[in-house]
N, C-alpha and C positions, 0 to 999 in steps of 0.2 A: 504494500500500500504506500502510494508517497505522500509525502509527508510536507506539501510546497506551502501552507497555512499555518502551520504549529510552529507556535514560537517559542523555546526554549526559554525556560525559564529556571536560570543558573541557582537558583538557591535549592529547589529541589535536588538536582545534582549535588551542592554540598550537603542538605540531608543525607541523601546518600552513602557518602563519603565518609559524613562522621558517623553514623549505621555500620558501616564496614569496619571500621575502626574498633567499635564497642566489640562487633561479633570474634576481632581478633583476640579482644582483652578477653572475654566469658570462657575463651578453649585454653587461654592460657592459662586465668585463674582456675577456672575448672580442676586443674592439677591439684593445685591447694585445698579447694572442697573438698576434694576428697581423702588429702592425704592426713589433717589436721582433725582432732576433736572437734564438734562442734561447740566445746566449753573453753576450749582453747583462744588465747587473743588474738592467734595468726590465724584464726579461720574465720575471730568478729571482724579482723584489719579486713579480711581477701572477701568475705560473702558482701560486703557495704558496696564497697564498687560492681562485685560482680550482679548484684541485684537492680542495683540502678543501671547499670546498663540493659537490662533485660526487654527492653522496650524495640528491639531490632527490627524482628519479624514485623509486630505491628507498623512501623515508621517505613519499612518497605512497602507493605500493602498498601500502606496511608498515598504513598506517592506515587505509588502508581496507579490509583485510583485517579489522583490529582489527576495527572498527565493523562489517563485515559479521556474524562471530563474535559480538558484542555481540549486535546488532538479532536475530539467530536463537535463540542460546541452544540448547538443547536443545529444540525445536519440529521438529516432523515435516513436513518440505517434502513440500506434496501437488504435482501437477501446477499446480493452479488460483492458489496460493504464489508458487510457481516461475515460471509467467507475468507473474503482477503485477509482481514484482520486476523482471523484465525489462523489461516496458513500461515503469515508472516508470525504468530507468537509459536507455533510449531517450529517452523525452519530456525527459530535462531534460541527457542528455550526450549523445545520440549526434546527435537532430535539430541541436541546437544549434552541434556540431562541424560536419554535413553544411551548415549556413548558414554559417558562417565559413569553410568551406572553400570555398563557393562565391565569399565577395566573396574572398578570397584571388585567388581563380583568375582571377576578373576584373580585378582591379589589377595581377595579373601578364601577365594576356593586353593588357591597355591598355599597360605599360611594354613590351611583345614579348618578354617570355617564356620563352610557351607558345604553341603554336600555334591553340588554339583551339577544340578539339573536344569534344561529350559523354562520347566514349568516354575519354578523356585526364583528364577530370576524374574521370568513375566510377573509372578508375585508383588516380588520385591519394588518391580520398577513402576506398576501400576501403585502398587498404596505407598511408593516414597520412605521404606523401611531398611534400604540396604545400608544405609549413613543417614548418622542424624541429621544434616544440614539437608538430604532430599526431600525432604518432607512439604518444604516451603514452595517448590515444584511443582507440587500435586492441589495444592490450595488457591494457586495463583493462577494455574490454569483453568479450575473451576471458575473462579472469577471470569478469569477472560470468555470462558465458553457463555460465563451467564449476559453479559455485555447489554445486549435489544434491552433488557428487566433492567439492568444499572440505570441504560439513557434515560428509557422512561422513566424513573422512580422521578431522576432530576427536573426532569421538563414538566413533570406530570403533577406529582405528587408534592404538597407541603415539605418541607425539613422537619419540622415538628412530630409531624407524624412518620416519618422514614425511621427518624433520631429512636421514637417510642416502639418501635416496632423493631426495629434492628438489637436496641439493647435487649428485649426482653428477651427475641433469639439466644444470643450472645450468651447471656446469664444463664438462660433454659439448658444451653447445649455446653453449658459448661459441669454445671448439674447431670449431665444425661447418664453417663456410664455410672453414676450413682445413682440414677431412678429404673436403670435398667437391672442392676444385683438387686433392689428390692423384690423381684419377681424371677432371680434368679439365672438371668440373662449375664453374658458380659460382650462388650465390644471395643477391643484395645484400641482399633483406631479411632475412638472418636476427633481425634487430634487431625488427624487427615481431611475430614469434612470443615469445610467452608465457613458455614455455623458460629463456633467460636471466635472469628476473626471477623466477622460479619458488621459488628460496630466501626471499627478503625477504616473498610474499605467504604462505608455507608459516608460515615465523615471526610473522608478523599472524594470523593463523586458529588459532594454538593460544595466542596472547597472547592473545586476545578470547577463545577458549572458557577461559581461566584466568586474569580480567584481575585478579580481587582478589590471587590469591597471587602472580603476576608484578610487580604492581606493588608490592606489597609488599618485595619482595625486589630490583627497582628502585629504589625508596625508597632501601632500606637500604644500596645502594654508597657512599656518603659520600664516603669520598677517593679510592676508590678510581676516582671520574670522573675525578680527575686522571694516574694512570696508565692509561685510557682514552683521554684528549687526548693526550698527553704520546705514544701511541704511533700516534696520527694522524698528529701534526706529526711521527714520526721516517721514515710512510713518504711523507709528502708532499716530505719532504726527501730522501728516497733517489728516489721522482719524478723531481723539479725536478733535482736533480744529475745523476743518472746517467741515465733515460730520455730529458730531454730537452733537459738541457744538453749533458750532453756526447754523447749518441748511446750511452752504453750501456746494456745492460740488466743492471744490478744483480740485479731481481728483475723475474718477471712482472708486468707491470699487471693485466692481466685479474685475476687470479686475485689480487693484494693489496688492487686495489678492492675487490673482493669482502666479504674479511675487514673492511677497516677502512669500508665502509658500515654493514655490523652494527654497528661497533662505535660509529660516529658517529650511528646509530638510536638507539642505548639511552644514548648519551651524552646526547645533548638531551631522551630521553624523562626521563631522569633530572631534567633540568633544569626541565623543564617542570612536573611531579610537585612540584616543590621550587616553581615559580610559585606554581601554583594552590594550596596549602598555605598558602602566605603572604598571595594574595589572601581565601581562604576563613578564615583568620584575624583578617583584620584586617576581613574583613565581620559575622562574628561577635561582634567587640568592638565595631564600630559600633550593631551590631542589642542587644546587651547595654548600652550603655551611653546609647541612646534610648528603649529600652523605659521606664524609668518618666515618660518625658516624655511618653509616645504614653500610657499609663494616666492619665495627669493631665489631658491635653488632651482625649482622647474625648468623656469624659461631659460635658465642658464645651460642644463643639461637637454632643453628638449633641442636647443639651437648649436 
């Protein structure tokens, strides 16, 4: 599909970028998690950041939701739209996951594993179980397959009512393999279904169909990112002491994750917003304060 209308809009890129960044701190502390007591103080130092960074997944969904919203705009997805787009998020993520999940399986089937079969890998590659990081593959595609339902919700439907209807998903499906052992039931993957993540991409899709005045009003939190942070690190702290130091549960995880992901979304989108302001500033005073030199040299070299 080309893309001669979508205008890049560099701060999602550095969301991105500092997304990436986190996902590399979480595998490195990871090590720590596990190797420390959880009564221990090198495992209250290592779980604080590791938790606060925990917002990854969501902040990718988030923006590519964004940029979905963006690239559509108010255009009428015909059938013939609607394919393209598919194919092109096949040709450049999904083949490309189905190759890395193959040498996966073979460096796994060489170290003994896995046992060794086609069917065990088609398994694998469909529910995004061969490596933890595949999982995010399988959730994102669902997205993109749902696409026609996103446009509409935007063009169609209140925010209000998306917002109310999305969380209680969210909440419901995060609940589920607990309401399914009450009757005896289990389903490991509920992690794989769409569901759970269903809030953060609902909040991308009405950010991109309203990205000037949201951003705008993003902009304009000032200090108040600091009472944003300020209430990350107080439930990262009610976390780290009470869930998993001591074994209590002060408050739900599931459900405080929840809140303070949004709130670590718009905290860095904040940030980011204040980047590219400042790079786009000082490239315009570069551009301004070259321009009479690029007027004086021209006509000199074009003669």
């Amino acid at each position: 599909m080309r893309e001669e209308n979508f205008t890049r809009r560099t701060e999602l890129d550095y969301i991105n970028a500092a997304a990436c960044l986190c996902v590399i701190l979480i595998h490195v502390l990871s090590y720590g998690i596990g190797g420390y007591g959880p009564q221990s103080w090198q495992a209250a130092v290592i779980y604080f950041p590791w938790r606060l960074a925990g917002f990854v997944v969501p902040a990718f969904l988030f923006t590519g939701a964004v940029k979905m919203a963006l690239f559509f705009g108010d255009r009428k997805i015909t059938a013939g739209v609607y394919l393209r787009y598919i194919w092109e998020r096949i040709r450049h993520i999904y083949f490309p996951y189905v190759i890395w999940a193959a040498v996966y399986y073979l460096c796994f089937y060489a170290a003994g594993y896995v046992q060794g079969s086609f069917s065990e890998l088609a398994a694998g590659i469909f529910r995004g179980s061969l490596s933890g990081q595949f999982y995010y593959v399988v959730i994102v595609m669902q997205f993109y397959l749902l696409m026609p339902l996103w446009m509409r919700l935007a063009l169609r439907v209140p925010f209000f009512v998306s917002l109310c209807v999305s969380l209680f998903l969210t909440m419901t499906a995060l609940r589920f393999s607990n309401f399914l052992a009450q009757f005896g039931f289990s389903f490991a993957y509920a992690d794989r279904i769409f569901l759970p993540y269903l809030i953060f991409w609902t909040l991308g899709i009405y950010a991109g169909a309203h990205y000037d005045r949201v951003t705008e009003s993003i902009r304009r939190i000032g200090a108040g990112t600091g009472a944003v942070f300020c209430l990350c690190v107080l439930s990262g702290t009610l976390l780290a002491y009470g869930n998993y130091s001591r074994g209590i549960l002060l408050i739900d995880q599931d459900f405080l994750k929840l809140v303070t992901d949004i709130m670590s979304i718009l905290l860095i989108w904040a940030v980011c917003i204040r980047i590219r302001e400042k790079i786009s500033g000082r490239e315009s005073s570069w551009r301004r304060s070259t321009e009479p030199l690029i007027r004086f040299t021209c006509p000199t070299v074009c003669s």
